[in-house]
C-alpha positions in Angstrom: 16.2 -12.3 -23.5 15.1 -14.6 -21.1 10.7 -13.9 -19.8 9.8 -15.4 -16.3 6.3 -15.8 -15.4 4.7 -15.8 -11.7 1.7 -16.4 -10.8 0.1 -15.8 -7.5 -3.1 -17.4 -5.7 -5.6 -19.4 -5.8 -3.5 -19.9 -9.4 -1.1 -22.4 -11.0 1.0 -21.9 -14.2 -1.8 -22.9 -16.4 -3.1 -19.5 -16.6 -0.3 -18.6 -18.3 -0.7 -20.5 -20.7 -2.8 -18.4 -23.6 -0.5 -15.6 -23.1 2.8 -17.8 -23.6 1.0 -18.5 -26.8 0.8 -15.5 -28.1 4.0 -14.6 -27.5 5.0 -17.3 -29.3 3.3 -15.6 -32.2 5.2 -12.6 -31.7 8.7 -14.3 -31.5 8.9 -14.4 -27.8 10.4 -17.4 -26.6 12.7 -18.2 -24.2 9.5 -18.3 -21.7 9.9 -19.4 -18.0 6.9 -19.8 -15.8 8.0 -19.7 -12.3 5.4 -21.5 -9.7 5.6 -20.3 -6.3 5.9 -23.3 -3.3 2.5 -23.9 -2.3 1.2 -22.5 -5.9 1.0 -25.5 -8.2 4.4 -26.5 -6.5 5.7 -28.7 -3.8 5.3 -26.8 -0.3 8.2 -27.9 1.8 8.1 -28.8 4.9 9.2 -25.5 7.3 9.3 -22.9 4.4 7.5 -20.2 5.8 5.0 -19.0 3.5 5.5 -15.3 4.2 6.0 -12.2 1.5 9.5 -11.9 2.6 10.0 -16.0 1.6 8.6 -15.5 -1.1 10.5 -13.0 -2.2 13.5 -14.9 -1.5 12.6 -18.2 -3.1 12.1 -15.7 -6.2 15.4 -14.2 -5.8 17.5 -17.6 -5.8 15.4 -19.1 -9.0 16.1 -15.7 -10.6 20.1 -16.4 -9.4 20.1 -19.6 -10.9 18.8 -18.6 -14.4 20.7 -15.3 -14.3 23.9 -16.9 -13.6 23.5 -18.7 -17.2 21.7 -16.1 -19.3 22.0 -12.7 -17.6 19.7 -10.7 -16.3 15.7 -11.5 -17.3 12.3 -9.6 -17.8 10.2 -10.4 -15.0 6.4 -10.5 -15.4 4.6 -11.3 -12.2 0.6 -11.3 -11.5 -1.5 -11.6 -8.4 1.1 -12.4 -5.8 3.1 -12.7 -8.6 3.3 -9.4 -9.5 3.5 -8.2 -5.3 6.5 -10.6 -5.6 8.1 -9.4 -9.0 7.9 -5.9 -7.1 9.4 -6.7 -3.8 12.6 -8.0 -6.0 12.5 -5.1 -8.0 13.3 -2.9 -4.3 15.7 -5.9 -3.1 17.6 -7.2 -6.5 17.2 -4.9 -9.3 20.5 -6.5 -10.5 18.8 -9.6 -11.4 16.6 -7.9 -13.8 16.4 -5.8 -17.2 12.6 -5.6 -16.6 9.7 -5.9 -14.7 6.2 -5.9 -15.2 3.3 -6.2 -12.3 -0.8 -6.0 -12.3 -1.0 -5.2 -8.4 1.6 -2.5 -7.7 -1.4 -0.5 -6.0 -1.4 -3.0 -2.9 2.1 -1.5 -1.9 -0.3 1.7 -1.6 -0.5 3.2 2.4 -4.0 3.4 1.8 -4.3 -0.5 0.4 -7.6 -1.8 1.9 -7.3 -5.6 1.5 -10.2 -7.0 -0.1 -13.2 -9.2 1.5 -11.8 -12.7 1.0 -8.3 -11.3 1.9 -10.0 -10.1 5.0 -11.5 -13.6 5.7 -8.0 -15.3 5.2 -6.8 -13.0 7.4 -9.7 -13.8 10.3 -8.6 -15.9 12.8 -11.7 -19.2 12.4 -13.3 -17.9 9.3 -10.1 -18.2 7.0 -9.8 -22.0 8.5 -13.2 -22.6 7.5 -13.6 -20.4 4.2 -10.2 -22.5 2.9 -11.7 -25.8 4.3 -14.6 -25.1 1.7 -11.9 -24.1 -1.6 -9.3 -26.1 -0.9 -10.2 -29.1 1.4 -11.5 -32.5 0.8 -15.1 -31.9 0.4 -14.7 -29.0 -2.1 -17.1 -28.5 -5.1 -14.8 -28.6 -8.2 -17.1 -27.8 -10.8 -18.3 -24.8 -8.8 -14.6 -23.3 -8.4 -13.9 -23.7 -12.3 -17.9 -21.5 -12.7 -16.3 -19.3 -10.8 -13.0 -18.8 -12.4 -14.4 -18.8 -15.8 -17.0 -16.0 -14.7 -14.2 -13.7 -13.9 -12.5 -14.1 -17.4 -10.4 -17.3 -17.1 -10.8 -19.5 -20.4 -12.5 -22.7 -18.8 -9.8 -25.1 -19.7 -7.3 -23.3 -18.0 -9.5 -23.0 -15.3 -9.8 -26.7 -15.3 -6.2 -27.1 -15.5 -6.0 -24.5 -12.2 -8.6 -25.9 -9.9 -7.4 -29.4 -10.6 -3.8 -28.3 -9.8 -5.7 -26.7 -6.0 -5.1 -28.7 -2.8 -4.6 -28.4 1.1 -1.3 -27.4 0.5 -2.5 -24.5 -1.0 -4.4 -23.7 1.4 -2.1 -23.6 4.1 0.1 -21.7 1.9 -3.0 -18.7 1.4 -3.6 -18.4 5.4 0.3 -18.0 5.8 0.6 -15.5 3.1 -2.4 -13.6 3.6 -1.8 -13.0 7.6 1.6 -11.9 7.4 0.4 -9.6 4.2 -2.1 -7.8 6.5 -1.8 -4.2 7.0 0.0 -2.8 7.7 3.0 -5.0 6.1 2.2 -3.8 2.9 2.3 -0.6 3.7 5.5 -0.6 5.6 7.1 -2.8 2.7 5.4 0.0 0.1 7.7 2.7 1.9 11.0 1.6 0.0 8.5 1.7 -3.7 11.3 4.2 -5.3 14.0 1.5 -5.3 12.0 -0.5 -7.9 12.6 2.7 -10.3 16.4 1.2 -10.6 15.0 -1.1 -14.1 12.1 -0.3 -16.2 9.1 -0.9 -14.8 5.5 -1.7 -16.5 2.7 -1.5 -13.9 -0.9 -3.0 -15.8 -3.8 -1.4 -15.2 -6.9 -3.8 -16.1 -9.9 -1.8 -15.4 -12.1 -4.4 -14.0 -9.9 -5.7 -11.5 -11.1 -4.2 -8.1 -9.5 -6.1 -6.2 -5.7 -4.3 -6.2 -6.5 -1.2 -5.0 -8.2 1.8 -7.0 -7.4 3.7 -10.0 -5.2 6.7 -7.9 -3.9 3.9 -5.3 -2.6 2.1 -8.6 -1.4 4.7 -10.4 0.2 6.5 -7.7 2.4 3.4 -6.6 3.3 3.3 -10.0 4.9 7.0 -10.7 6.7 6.0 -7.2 8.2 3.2 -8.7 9.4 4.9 -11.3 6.6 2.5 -13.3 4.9 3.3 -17.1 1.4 2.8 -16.5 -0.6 0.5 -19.6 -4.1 0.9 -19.0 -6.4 -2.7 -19.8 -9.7 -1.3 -20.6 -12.8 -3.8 -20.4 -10.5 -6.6 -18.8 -9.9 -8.0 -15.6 -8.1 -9.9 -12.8 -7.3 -12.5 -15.6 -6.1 -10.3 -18.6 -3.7 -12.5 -19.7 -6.6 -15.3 -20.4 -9.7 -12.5 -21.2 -7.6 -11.1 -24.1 -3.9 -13.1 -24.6 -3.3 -11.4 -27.4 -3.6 -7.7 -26.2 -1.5 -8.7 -23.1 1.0 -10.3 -25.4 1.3 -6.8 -27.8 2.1 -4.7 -24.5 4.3 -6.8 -23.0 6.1 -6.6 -26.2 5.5 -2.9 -26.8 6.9 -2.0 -23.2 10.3 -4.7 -24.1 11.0 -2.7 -27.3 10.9 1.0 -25.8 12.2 -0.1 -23.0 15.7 -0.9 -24.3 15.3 1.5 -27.6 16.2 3.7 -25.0 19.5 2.2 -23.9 
């Protein structure tokens, strides 16, 4: 069994890092951790930065690995997980799994958050990602700031240092061609995702990808079991590693049990 890892914004694969551990302690290995382009990975020239590149660039890494161990168990969070979802519609042939924390912004009632919105804002997303990810940017601030929303403060040391311009351009791309109502539209094909197991997470304190019904609704579409993270938020995987690590290996087990 091969387990690929994406990560989405303002993120690199460092936040991965506690969970990798304890799935290490369970006997998972075999771990890959994916970086998007733009996200703790070279940005090239021309590559678009939209949901449907993303997708893509996904979909030929996933080729390449699949091609030499057969099909893997995709965990994606943040755009990572809208990502893992979009190639659970397009590619379900490239996976025996997948597992996302933000199927509720494929939701037609998705209301992007308030930094989404600014991002999106023609002048005010310049300026707000001038201040995160330009030159003159507060480091030790950004790493506060992580580490108040759960994220162990080393990792978020490893993450802000891993933050640049590139970045930057990469979250004004991404974020404009993900306003509504893209998500929406793309959120209208949500059954096809029910051809593999699906796992949609369900941290409680994460407001920021869409509500409990919005989540949980998007989920039975996509055919999706539902493991609800009680107490934890956007960063589950660093707030409680070890919790994340028995689900994830719960939902593997009954998943194939079954098969």
């Amino acid at each position: 069994m091969t387990v690929v890892l994406v990560h989405g914004n303002p993120e690199t694969a460092a936040v991965w890092g506690p969970l990798v551990d304890a799935l290490s302690s369970r006997g998972v290995t075999g771990v890959v951790r994916l970086s998007p382009p733009g996200f703790g990975a070279a940005l090239p020239d021309g590559f678009p930065a939209t949901v449907d590149a993303y997708r893509d660039w996904l979909i030929g890494e996933l080729e390449t690995l699949v091609a030499r161990d057969g099909p893997v168990d995709l965990v994606g969070h943040d755009w990572g997980g809208g990502h893992a979802v979009t190639v659970a519609m397009a590619r379900p042939d490239l996976l025996r799994s997948w597992v996302s924390d933000v199927v509720g912004i494929f939701d037609p009632g998705y209301v992007w958050h308030d930094l989404a919105l600014t991002w999106q804002t023609p002048g005010a997303g310049e300026s707000a990602v001038e201040a995160w990810f330009g030159p003159e940017r507060k480091p030790e601030a950004l790493v506060a700031g992580l580490a108040s929303r759960g994220l162990p403060e080393p990792v978020a040391r490893e993450v802000v240092a891993g933050q640049d311009e590139a970045m930057g351009r990469a979250v004004l791309a991404l974020y404009r061609d993900a306003a509504q109502p893209r998500l929406a539209e793309l959120g209208a094909d949500l059954e096809s995702a029910a051809q593999r197991p699906g796992l949609a997470l369900l941290a409680t304190e994460d407001t920021m990808v869409g509500t409990d019904e919005q989540r949980r609704t998007a989920a039975t579409r996509a055919g999706a079991r539902v493991e609800v993270l009680d107490g934890l938020g956007h960063w589950w995987m660093g707030e409680d590693p070890a919790r994340g690590a028995r689900v994830l290996a719960d939902f593997w087990a009954d998943s194939w049990a079954d098969r």
